[in-house]
N, C-alpha and C positions, 0 to 999 in steps of 0.2 A: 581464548580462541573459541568455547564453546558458545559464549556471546555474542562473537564476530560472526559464527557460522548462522545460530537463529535467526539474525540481526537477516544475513543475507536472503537466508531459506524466505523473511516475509519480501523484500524488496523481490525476489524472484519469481513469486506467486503474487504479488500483487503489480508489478509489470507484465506478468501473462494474463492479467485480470485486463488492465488497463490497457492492453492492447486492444482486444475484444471490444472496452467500451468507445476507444479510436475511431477503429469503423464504424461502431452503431453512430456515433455525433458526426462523421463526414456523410455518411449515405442520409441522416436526417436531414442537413444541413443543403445537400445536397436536392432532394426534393422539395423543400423549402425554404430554396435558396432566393426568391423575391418576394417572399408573403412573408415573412418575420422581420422584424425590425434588425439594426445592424447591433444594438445592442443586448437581442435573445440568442444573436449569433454570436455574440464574445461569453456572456453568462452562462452557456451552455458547457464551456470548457469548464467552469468551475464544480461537475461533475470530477471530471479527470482531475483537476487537484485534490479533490477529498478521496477520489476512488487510490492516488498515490499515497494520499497523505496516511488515510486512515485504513489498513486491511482490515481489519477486523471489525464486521458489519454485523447485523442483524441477519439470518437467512431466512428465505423468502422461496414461495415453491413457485412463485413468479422469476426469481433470479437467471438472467440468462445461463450464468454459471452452470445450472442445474446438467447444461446441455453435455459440460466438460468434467461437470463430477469433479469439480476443483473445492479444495476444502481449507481452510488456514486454522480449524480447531485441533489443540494438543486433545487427546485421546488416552485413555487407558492403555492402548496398544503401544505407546510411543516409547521406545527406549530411553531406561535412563542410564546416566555416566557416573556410575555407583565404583568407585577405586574400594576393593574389597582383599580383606584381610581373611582368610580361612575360616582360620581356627576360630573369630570371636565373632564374625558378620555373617548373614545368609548371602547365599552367591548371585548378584547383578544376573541379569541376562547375558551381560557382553562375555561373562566368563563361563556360562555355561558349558562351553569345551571344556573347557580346564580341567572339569569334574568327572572324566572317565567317560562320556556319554559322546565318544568320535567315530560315532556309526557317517558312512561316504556323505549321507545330505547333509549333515552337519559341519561338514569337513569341507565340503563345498563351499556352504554358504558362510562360512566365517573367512574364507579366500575372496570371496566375494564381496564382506564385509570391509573386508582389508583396504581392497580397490576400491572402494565406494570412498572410504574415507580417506584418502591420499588424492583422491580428483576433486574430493571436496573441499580441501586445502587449499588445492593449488588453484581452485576457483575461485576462493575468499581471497590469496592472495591477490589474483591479477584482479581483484574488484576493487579490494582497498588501492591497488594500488592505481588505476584510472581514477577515482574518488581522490586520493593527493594529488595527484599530476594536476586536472583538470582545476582542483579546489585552489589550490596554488597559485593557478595561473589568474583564476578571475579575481582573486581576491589581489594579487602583484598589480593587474590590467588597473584595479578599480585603486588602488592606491595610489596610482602614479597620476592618474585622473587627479585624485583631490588633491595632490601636493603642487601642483602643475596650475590646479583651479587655483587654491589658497594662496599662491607667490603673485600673481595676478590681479583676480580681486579688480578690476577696473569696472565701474558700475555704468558706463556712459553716460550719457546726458538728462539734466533736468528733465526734458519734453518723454523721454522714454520711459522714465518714472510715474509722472503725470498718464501716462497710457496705462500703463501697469496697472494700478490703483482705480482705474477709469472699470477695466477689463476687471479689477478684482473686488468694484463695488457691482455691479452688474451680475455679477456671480453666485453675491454671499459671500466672502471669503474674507475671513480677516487674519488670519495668520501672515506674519511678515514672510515676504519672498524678493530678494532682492535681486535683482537682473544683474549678471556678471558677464563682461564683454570678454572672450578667449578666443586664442590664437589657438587653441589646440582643440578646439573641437570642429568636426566639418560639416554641424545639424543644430539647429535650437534644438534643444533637451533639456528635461528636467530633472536633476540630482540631486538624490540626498535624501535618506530616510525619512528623518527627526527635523535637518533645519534645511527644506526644500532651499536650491537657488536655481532661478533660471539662466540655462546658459547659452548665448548666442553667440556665433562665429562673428570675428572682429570686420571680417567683409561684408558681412549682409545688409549695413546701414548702408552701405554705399549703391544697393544694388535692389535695393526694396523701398516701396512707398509707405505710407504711415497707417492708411487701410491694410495693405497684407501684412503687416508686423502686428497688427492688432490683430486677425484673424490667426498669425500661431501661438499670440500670447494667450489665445483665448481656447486655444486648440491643449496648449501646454496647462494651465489651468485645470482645462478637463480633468489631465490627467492627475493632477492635485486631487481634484474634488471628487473621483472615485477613487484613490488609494491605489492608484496601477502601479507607483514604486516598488511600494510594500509588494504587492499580487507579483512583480517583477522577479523582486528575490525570491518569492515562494518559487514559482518557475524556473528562475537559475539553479537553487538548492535540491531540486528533482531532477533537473535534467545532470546535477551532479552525481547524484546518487543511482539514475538508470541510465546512466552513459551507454552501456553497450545495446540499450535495447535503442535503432530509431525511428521506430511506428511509434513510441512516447516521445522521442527528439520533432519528428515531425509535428504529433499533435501540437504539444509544447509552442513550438513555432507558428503553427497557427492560429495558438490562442492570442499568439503577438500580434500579427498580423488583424484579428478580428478587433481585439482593441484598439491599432490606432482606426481603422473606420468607426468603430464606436466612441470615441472618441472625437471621431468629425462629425458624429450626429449631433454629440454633444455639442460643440461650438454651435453648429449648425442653429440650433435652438436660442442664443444667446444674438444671432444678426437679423436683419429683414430678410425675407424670401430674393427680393431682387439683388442682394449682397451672395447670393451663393454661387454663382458664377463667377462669380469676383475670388470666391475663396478655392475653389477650384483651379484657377489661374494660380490662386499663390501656392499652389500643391506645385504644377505643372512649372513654375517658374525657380523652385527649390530644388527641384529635380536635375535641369538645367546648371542649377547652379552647384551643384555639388551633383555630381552623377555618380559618387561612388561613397556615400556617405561612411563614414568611419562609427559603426553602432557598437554601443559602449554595454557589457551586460549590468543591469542595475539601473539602467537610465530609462527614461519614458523621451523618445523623441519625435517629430514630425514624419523627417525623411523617408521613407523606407525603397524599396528596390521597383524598379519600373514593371516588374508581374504584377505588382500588386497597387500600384498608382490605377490602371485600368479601372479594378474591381471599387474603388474610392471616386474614382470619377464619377463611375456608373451610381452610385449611391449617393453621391452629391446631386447629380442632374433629376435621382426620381425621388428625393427625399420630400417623405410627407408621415403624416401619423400614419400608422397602421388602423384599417376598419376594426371596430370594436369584436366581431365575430374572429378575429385574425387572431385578435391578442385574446381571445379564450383558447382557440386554437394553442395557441404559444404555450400557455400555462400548460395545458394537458399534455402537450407533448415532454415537455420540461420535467413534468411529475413520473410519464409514464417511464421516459428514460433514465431517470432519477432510480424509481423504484426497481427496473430489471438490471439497471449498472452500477448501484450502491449496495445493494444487499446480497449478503454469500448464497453460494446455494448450499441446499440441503444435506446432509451426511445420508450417503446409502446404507442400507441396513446394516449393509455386510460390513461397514467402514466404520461403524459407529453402535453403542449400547443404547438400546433403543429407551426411552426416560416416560414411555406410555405405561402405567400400573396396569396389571392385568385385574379385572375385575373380580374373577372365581379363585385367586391366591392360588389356584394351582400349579404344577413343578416340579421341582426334583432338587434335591439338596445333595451336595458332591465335597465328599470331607478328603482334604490332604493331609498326610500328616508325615513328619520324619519319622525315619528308620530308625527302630528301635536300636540302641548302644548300648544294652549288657553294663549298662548303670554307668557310663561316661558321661561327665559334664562336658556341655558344649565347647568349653575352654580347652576340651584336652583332644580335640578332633585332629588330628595330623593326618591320620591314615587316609587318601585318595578316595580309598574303598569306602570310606566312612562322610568324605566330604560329599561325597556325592549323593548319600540319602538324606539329604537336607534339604527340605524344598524350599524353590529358588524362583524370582519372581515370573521368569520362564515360565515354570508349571503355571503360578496363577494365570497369565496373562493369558497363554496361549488355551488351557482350559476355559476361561471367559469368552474365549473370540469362539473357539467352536461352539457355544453352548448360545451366544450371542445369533453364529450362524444356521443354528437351527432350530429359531424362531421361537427363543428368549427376550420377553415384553418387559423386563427388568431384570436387573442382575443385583447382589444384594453379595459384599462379602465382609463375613463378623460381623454383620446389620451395619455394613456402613454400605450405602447405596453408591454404584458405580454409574456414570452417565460417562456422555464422548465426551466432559470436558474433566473427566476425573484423572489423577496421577497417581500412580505407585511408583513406591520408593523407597528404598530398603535403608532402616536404620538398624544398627547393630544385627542383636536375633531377629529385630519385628519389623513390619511392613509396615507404611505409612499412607492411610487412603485417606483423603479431602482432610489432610492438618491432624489424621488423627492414628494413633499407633492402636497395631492388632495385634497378635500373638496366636503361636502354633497352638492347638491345631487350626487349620485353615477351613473355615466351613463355608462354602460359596451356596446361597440360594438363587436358583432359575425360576421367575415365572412364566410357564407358560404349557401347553399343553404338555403334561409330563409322559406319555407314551412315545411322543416325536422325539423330545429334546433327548431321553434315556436313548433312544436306537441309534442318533444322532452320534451320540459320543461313543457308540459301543459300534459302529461301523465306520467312524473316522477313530481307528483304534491305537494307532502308530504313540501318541503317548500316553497308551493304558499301557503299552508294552513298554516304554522307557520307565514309566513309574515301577514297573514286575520287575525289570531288570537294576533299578536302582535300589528296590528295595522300598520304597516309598509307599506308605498306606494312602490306598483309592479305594474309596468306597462310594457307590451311587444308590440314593432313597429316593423313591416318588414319594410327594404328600398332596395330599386332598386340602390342608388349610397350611399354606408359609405364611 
């Protein structure tokens, strides 16, 4: 379950990522909605596939993020799920109750705990369980597709072959694709990852001339020859996995929509200039003939819904190259959105161990150590009273994070250096920092101005006074060379 939850925690931060970068590509696309080519307007979604695909970027003090303080780095601070045994382990954080130390804010926050992770539960559940439903069903849709294709299997006539092969030496294309004449689809489409086939509705010979059957075989090709299947299923397979969120359903959707116009530029480039009025009729005559097309997930098809015929038309009637000052334009803007919506922002001080070395080594060194036991081995700890003066990864962390917060330029414990993507983690007696085991006593070095950081800790005192009360040796030393 603990995998299922991380699993979710990055889909949930990185759909609140990919929101954000939604709107920056619709308000772009928006005021550069006739000066960019149709196909800088489909490549531009392929931000938001890498922004879904990949959370964990590079950060950048350019990162819009920066604005929302959103972070996807595991940190030293991060709790771990340490199942801990008394008598032979040092005590997890999650058990720090356990150990005698149930003064009210601790009592609080472990109620508090409780309830955080019983709604985190039951949010993994309803997530996996829209992720089956949904996955289920495209994968049953698309089966019954190919089983439905393969009984079929009718290839029509010689001359439409001869077209085919016409349209696929024109192209470059030599991969086999064999045209399949079906009763069950209500759009030429192109399906099929590995062994593409094109598929046309068994009425459309009757109802099209041999110009506009060339113009979608050449339209359907496109979509071969830029990999829109493939880009299809990536699409599908996100919008499976951020079902609930849909500012990403919507973008997602538009990234369809901007391909098949990029995809009519592409034909476009393959006719004469006085042929595009032609090709535009066979948009406008498909529509007609199928006004409610049946769209299949996984497929590349012509058809699409009469909103968006408009925007297609409009792009067919002004289609021409872009002026060369445009398409530098395109690049920059491409880069600049690229750089503010792929890369994390920043960790704030206060959120993260700062990994800048102070140059004068100066600081203060802060030793933990367990409560003396009158000559008991650790093995023989039973008593509450005694469990509890065993320092626990508690003490270290939360001593880190203050000492962090009051303008600590490195942190350093048993010279193993702590940064925001370091982990502790309690094995048996000893703690486990970057892969590497430590042992009591606990010596943490701060650099940084050691007069601030010493006041720091001795006026945020709350656990100097748990360490008095547990029994726990605290001791704080300023040094002039760490």
């Amino acid at each position: 379950m603990e995998v299922l939850t991380s699993i979710f925690k990055g889909i949930l931060l990185s759909s609140a990522m990919s929101t954000v970068l939604v709107i920056i590509i619709l308000f772009m696309k928006l005021i550069f909605k006739n000066k960019f080519s149709a196909n800088w307007h489909y490549c531009i979604w392929f931000l938001l596939l890498l922004r879904l695909i990949i959370p964990y970027a590079p950060k950048s003090s350019f990162s819009i993020y920066n604005t929302f303080n959103w972070t996807i780095e595991n940190s030293a601070f991060e709790e771990e799920n340490n199942n801990t045994v008394y008598e032979k382990v040092r005590i997890s954080e999650e058990n720090v109750e356990d150990i005698g130390v149930t003064t009210k804010e601790n009592i609080l926050k472990y109620e508090k705990e409780i309830k955080i992770k019983g709604i985190k539960f039951y949010c993994v559940l309803l997530w996996i369980t829209g992720v089956l439903t949904i996955g289920i069903y495209t994968i049953a849709i698309n089966v019954k597709l190919y089983i439905r294709v393969k009984r079929e299997e009718y290839e029509g006539e010689e001359w439409i072959h001869i077209l085919l092969d016409d349209c696929k030496h024109k192209m470059n294309i030599r991969k086999s694709i064999p045209i399949i004449i079906s009763n069950n689809i209500s759009t030429p489409a192109l399906l099929g990852l590995i062994k593409p086939k094109l598929l046309l509705p068994k009425d459309i010979l009757d109802n099209i001339g041999y110009d506009q059957l060339r113009y979608i075989v050449f339209h359907e090709l496109s979509h071969y020859k830029r990999k829109d299947i493939f880009v299809r299923w990536i699409n599908v397979i996100l919008k499976i996995s951020h079902w609930f969120n849909p500012v990403v359903w919507y973008g997602l959707n538009k990234m369809s929509d901007d391909c098949e116009i990029a995809c009519d530029e592409k034909a476009l480039s393959y006719i004469k200039k006085e042929e595009h009025k032609e090709y535009g009729y066979a948009i406008i005559n498909l529509l007609e003939m199928y006004s409610t097309p049946k769209w299949m997930m996984g497929t590349a098809g012509m058809t699409t819904g009469k909103t968006l015929v408009k925007r297609r038309i409009e792009m067919i009637s002004k289609y021409r190259k872009s002026p060369f000052i445009w398409r530098v334009v395109a690049i920059v803007m491409f880069t600049i959105i690229g750089i503010i919506g792929l890369t994390n922002g920043e960790l704030n001080k206060k959120d993260s161990f700062m990994i800048i070395e102070d140059k004068n080594n100066t600081g203060i060194i802060v030793t933990l150590s367990d409560k003396e036991m009158e000559g008991k081995e650790y093995e023989e700890l039973i008593d509450p009273e005694d469990i509890k003066g065993i320092v626990n990864i508690a003490d270290i962390t939360h001593t880190m994070t203050n000492l962090n917060n009051g303008g600590a330029t490195a942190i350093y414990l048993n010279d193993e250096k702590v940064s925001e993507i370091s982990k502790i983690s309690v094995e048996g007696m000893s703690f486990v920092v970057n892969n590497k085991r430590i042992n009591h006593p606990f010596i943490i070095k701060a650099l940084g101005d050691s007069e601030n950081l010493k006041s720091y800790l001795e006026e945020n005192n709350y656990m100097i006074n748990v360490f008095q009360q547990r029994g726990i040796g605290f001791k704080i030393e300023t040094s002039e060379d760490l």
